[in-house]
C-alpha positions in Angstrom: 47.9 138.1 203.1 49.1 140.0 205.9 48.6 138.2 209.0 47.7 139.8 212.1 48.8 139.3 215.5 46.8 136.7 217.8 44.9 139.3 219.9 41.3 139.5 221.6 38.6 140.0 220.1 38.0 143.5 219.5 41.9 144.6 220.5 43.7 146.6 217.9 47.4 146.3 217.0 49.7 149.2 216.6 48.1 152.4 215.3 49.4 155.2 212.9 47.4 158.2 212.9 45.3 158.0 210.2 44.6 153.9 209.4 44.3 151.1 212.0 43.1 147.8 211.1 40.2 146.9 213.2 38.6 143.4 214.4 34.7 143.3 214.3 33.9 142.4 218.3 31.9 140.2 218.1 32.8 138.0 214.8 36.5 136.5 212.8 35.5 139.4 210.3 38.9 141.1 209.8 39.0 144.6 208.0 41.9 146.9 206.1 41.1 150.8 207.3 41.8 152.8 205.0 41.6 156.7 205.8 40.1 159.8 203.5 39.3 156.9 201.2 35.2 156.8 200.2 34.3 153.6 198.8 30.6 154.2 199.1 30.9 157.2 196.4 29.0 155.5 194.1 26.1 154.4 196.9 23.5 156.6 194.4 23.7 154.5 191.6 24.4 151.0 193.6 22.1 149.0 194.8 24.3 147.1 197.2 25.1 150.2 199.0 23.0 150.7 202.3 22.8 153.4 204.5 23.1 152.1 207.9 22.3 155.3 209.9 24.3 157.5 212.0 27.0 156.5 213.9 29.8 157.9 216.0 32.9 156.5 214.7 34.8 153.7 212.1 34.3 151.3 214.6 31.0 151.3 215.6 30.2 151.8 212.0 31.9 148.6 211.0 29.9 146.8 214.1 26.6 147.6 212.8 27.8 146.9 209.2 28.6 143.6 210.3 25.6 143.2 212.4 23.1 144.4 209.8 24.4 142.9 206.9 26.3 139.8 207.7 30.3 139.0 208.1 31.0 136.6 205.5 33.4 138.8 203.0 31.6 137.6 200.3 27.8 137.8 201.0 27.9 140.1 204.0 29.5 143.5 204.7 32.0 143.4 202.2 33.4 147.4 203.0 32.1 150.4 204.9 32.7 153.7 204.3 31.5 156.0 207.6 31.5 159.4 207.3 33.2 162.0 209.7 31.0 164.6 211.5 33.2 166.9 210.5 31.9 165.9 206.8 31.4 168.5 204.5 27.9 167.2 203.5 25.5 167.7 206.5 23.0 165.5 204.8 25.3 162.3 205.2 27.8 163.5 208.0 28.1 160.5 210.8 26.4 158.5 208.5 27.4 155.0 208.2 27.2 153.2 204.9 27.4 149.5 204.4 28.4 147.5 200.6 27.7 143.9 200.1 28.8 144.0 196.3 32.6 143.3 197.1 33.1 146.8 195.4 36.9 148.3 195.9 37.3 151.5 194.1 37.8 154.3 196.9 37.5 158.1 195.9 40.4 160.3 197.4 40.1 163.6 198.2 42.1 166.2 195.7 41.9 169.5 197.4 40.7 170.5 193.1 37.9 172.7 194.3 38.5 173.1 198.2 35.4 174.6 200.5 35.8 176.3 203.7 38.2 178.0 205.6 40.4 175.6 206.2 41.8 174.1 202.8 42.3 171.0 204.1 39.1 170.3 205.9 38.5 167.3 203.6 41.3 165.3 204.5 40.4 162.1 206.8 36.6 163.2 207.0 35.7 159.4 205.8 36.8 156.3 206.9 36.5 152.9 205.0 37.2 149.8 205.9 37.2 146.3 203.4 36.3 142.3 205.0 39.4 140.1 204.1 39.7 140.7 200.4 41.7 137.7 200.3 38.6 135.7 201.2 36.3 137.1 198.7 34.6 134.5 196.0 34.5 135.4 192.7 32.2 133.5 190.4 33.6 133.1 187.1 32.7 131.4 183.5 35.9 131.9 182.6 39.5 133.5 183.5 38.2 137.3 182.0 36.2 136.7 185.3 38.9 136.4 187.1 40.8 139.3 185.2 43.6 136.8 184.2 44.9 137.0 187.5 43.9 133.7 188.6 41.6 130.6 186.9 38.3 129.8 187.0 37.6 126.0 188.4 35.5 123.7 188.2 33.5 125.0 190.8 32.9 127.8 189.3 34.7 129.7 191.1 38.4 132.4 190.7 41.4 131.0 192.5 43.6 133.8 192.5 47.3 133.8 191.5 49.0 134.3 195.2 49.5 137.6 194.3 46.1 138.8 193.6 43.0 139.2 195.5 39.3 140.4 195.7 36.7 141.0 193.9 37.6 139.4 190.0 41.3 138.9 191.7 41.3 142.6 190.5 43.6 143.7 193.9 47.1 143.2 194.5 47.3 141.1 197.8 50.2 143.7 199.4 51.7 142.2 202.0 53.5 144.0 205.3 57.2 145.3 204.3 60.2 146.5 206.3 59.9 150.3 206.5 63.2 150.7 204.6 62.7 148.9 201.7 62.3 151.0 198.1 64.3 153.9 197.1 64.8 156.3 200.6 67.7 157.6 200.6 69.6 160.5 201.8 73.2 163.2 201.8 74.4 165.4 204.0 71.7 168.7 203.9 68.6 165.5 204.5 66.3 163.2 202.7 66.6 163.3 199.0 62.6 163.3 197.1 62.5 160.3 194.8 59.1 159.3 192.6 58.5 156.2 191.1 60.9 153.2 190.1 61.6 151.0 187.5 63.5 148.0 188.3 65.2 145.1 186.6 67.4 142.4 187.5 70.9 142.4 186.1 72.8 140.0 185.0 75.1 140.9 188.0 72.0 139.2 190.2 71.4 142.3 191.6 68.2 145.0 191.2 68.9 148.0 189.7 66.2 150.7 190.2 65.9 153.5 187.9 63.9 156.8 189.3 62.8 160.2 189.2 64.8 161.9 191.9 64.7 165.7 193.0 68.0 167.8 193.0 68.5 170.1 196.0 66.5 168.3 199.1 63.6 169.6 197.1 59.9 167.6 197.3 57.3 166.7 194.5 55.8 169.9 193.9 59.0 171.1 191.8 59.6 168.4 190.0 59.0 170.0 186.4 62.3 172.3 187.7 64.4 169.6 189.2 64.2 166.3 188.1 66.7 163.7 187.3 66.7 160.1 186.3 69.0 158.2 189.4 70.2 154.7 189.2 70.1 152.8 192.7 70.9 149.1 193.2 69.8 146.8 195.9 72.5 144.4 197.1 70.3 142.4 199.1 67.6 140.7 196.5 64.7 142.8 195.4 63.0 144.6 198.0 66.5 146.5 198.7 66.7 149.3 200.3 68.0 150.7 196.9 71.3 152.5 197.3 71.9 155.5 194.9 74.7 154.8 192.4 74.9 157.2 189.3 73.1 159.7 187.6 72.0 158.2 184.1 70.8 161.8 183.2 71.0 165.0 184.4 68.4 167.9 184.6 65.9 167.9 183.2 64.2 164.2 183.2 61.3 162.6 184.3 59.5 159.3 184.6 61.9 156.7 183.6 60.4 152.8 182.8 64.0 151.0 181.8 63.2 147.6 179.7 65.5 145.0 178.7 66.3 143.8 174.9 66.7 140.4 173.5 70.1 142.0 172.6 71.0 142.3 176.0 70.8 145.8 176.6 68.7 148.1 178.8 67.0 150.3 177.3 65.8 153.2 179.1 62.6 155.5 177.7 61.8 158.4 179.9 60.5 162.2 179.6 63.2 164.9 178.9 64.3 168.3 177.7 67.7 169.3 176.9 69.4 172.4 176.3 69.0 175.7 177.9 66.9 176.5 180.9 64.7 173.9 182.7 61.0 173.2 182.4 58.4 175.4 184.8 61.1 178.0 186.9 63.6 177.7 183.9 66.1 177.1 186.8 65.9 174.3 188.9 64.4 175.0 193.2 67.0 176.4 195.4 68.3 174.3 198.7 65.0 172.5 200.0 64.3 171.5 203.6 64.9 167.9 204.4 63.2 166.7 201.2 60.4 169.7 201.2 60.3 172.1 198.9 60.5 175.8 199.6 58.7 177.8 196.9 59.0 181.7 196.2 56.9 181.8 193.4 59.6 183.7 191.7 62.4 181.7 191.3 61.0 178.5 193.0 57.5 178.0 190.9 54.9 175.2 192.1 53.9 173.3 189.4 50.9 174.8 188.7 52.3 178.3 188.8 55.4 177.4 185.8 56.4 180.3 184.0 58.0 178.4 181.3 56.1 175.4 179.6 58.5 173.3 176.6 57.3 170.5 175.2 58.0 167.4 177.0 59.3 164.6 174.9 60.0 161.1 175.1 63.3 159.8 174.8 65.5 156.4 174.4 68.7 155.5 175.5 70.5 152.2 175.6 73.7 150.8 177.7 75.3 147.1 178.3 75.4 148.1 181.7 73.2 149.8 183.9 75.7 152.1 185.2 76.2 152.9 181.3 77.7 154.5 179.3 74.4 155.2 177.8 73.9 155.8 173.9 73.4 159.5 172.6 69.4 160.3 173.4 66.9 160.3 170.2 63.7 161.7 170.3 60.7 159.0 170.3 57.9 159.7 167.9 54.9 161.2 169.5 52.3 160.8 166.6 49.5 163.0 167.0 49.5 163.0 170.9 50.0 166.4 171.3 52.5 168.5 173.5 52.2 167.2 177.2 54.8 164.2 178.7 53.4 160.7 177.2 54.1 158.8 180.4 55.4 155.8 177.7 56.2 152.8 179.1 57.1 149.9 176.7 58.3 146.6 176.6 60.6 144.7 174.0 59.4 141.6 172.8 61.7 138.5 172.1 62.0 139.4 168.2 62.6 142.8 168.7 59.5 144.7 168.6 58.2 147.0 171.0 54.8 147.9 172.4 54.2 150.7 174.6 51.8 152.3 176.2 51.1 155.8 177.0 48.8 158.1 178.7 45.7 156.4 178.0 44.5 155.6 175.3 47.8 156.4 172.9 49.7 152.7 172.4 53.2 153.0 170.0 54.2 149.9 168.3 57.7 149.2 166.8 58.7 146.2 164.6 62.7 147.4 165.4 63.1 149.0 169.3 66.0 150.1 168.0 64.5 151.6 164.8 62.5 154.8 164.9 61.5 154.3 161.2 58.9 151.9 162.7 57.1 153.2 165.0 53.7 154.2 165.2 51.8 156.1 167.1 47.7 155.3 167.7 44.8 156.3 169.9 42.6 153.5 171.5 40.1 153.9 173.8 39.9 155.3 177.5 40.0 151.9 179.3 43.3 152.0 181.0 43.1 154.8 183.8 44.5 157.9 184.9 48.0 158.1 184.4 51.3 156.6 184.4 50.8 153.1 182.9 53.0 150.1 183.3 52.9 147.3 180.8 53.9 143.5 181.3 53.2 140.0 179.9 51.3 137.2 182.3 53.6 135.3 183.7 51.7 132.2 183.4 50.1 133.2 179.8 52.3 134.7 177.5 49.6 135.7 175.1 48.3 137.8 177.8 49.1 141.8 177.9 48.7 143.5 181.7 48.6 146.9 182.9 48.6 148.9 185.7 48.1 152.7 186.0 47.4 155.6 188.5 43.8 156.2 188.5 44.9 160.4 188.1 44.6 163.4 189.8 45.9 163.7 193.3 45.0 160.2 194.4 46.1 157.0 196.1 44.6 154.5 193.8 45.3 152.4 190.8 43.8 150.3 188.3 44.5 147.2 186.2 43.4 145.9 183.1 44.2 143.1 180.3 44.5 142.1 176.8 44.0 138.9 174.9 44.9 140.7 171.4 48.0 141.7 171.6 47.1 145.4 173.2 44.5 145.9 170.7 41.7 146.3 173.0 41.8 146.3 177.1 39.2 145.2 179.6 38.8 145.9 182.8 36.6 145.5 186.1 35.7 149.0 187.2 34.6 148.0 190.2 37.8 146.9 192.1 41.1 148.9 192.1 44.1 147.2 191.7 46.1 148.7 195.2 45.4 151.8 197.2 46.2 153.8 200.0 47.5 151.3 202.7 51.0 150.6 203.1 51.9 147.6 206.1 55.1 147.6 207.7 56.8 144.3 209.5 57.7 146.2 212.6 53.4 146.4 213.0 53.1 149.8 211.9 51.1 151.1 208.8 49.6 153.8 207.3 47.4 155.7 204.7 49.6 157.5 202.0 48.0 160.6 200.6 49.7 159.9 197.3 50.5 156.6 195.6 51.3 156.8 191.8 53.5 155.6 189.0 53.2 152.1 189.5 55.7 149.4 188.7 56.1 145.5 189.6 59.0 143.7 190.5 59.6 140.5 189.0 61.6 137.1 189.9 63.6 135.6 187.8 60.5 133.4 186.2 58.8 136.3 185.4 55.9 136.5 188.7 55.7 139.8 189.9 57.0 139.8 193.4 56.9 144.0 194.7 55.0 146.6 193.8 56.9 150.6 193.5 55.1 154.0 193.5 56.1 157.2 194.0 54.3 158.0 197.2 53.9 161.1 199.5 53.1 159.9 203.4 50.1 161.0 205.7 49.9 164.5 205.1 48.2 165.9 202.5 49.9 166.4 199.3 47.6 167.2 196.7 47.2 170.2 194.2 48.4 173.5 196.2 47.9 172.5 199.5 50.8 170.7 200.4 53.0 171.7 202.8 55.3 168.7 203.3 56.1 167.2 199.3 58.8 165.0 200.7 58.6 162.1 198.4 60.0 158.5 197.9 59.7 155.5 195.5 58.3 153.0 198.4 58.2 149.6 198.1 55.5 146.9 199.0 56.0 143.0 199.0 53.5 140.9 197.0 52.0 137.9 198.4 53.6 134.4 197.3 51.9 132.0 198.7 48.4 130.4 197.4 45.6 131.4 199.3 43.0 128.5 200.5 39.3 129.1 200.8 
């Protein structure tokens, strides 16, 4: 868990400009701010959700949560969420609302349907804060209570695996990172946009990242026009930073998960079309600036505006190395999914069969990886989340299936769920999300990204996941058309690794 400084009660440590983490005056309670993030969204249908009156800022409203309802981060104020004045609801601007269910599952603002003059009026107009997740106490009859992230004692109670916490141990316990660690890198016109990483250790002993990356110092908002998978290695263990090596492939490819066969090789599954012109402008952005994009809407087309949509297909490729040479691309069978990019993400199990998911709820199956003859293509149902799934096997349980996903739409959360079949059927807790907005940094600094998506862990060499990747966009807002800074990077934040006592 990340540990703050020793200060006075009621001090505050070093401040970004849209999340501070804030010490309750008067009490130990310790909370995680988290701006534009609404966990009380739900506060019409919960009954732990109180509203605690007006109030004239986070602070006081996490005061009189603690105050009112307790500060014990199990029984007490678990979370507030306080409202701005600035709200665009009179009826509950400057209120304060208090939670003592444990519930995580903020609401993100997506700029879908924006009121106002000002299209970015909703952006930091609510506050939330959560009581030491790490402390919370999850009853449990049995490890599903604990989502197999942790076990359920003889108490009764979840001890969470040291890199889970929460409600159900359904939230990765991030801990504070150096500032340069991910995928961040540069050349000579700026920063080069990058957007979620896959990463496996090599039998070289070094992490090799494979990631989205944008050509032309161009940002997120392009990146049906000019993406490219980009292999980076970290020479230093696996938090890097992750230094760009090659291009695996060229325009046009997107969302690359890379997993590795009993036969040695990596194989690499990701979204791409070949031949001719590129997806949305049919030619890839002109010259960015420092990472942003600058659209025309003529020969530079946001991606909402595309004026050429092809059918975006999954392909493998395989290589001994992972600097390659890779194998020719084949197309991956789709099924019945339809047109749109699958997001797949599989794993190879030890005999040589895949399972993968996709954009939920499509799963493929193979009894070959290497065979397209046998794979199939089927529908479950809706539990995973969002978007962008990530599969992988309990480290302590190998029976034991896990997922992560984005929750969707322009948002900074994700999800987590399980299977004990095999990936027949998932469960979940809906109430906790498995990581969201807040991103801690060693040299005390921190802040609230307005985008966090395509998840993926890190793993050691025994199989614990030890990092967690996204492709993430920084404080300002990013989301739908209103985005006027789409720099992006694949960032990196530690897991925790040591157990956690009550």
């Amino acid at each position: 868990m990340y540990t703050a400084p020793m200060l006075n009660a009621g001090s505050l440590i070093a401040r970004s400009s849209l999340v501070v983490l804030l010490w309750a005056a008067h009490s130990s309670a310790t909370f995680y701010t988290y701006d534009n993030a609404d966990n009380a969204n739900l506060r019409h249908s919960s009954r732990g959700v109180t509203d605690l009156g007006l109030v004239d800022g986070a602070s006081a409203c996490q005061r009189r949560c603690v105050n009112r309802l307790g500060a014990d981060p199990t029984e007490g104020c678990t979370s507030f969420t306080w409202y701005h004045q600035t709200y665009n609801d009179s009826q509950i601007a400057g209120h304060c609302f208090g939670d003592i269910t444990g519930t995580w599952a903020p609401f993100y603002s997506d700029f879908i349907d924006p009121l106002g003059p000002d299209p970015g009026c909703f952006w930091g107009n609510v506050t939330s804060g959560q009581n030491e997740p790490a402390a919370y106490r999850t009853k449990c009859a049995d490890a599903s209570d604990c989502s197999y992230n942790g076990v359920c004692t003889s108490a009764g109670i979840c001890q969470c695996h040291p890199q889970w916490m929460g409600k159900y141990c359904g939230q990765l316990h991030l801990v504070a990172t150096d500032k340069n660690a991910g995928l961040q890198s540069h050349n000579s016109a700026g920063r080069v946009s990058s957007w979620g990483g896959s990463v496996i250790r090599g039998d070289d002993g070094r992490h090799h990242m494979w990631a989205a990356e944008m050509t032309n110092n161009t940002g997120i908002q392009v990146w049906m026009s000019n993406s490219r998978i980009r292999h980076a290695v970290s020479h230093t263990g696996p938090y890097g930073p992750y230094l760009p090596q090659d291009i695996a492939f060229g325009l046009w490819g997107h969302e690359p998960t890379v997993a590795r066969a009993p036969t040695d090789e990596y194989v690499l599954f990701w979204t791409a079309h070949f031949g001719g012109e590129v997806p949305c402008s049919r030619v890839p952005c002109g010259d960015g600036d420092n990472g942003n994009s600058i659209m025309d809407g003529h020969n530079c087309s946001n991606i909402h505006d595309c004026i050429y949509s092809p059918d975006l297909n999954s392909y493998m490729s395989y290589a001994s190395n992972p600097a390659g040479p890779w194998s020719e691309p084949v197309l991956v069978p789709k099924g019945s999914f339809g047109h749109g990019d699958t997001n797949l993400a599989p794993i190879i199990r030890k005999d040589g069969s895949l399972l993968g998911l996709g954009r939920p709820g499509w799963v493929w199956r193979a009894t070959n990886w290497r065979d397209l003859s046998t794979y199939t293509v089927t529908q479950l149902d809706n539990t995973v989340l969002g978007e962008d799934p990530f599969l992988y096997v309990d480290a302590y349980n190998s029976s034991i299936l896990h997922a992560l996903s984005h929750a969707g739409h322009y948002d900074a959360s994700g999800g987590h769920v399980w299977s004990t079949d095999g990936g027949q059927a998932w469960q979940c807790h809906n109430d906790t999300r498995a990581y969201s907005s807040l991103i801690m940094y060693t040299d005390g600094s921190h802040q609230s990204l307005s985008r966090r998506e395509r998840p993926h862990l890190v793993f050691d060499e025994q199989g614990a996941p030890v990092a967690l990747t996204n492709g993430v966009t920084d404080s300002w807002p990013c989301t739908y058309r209103v985005c006027p800074r789409d720099y992006c990077h694949t960032a990196l934040q530690k897991l925790n690794q040591k157990p956690v006592q009550h």
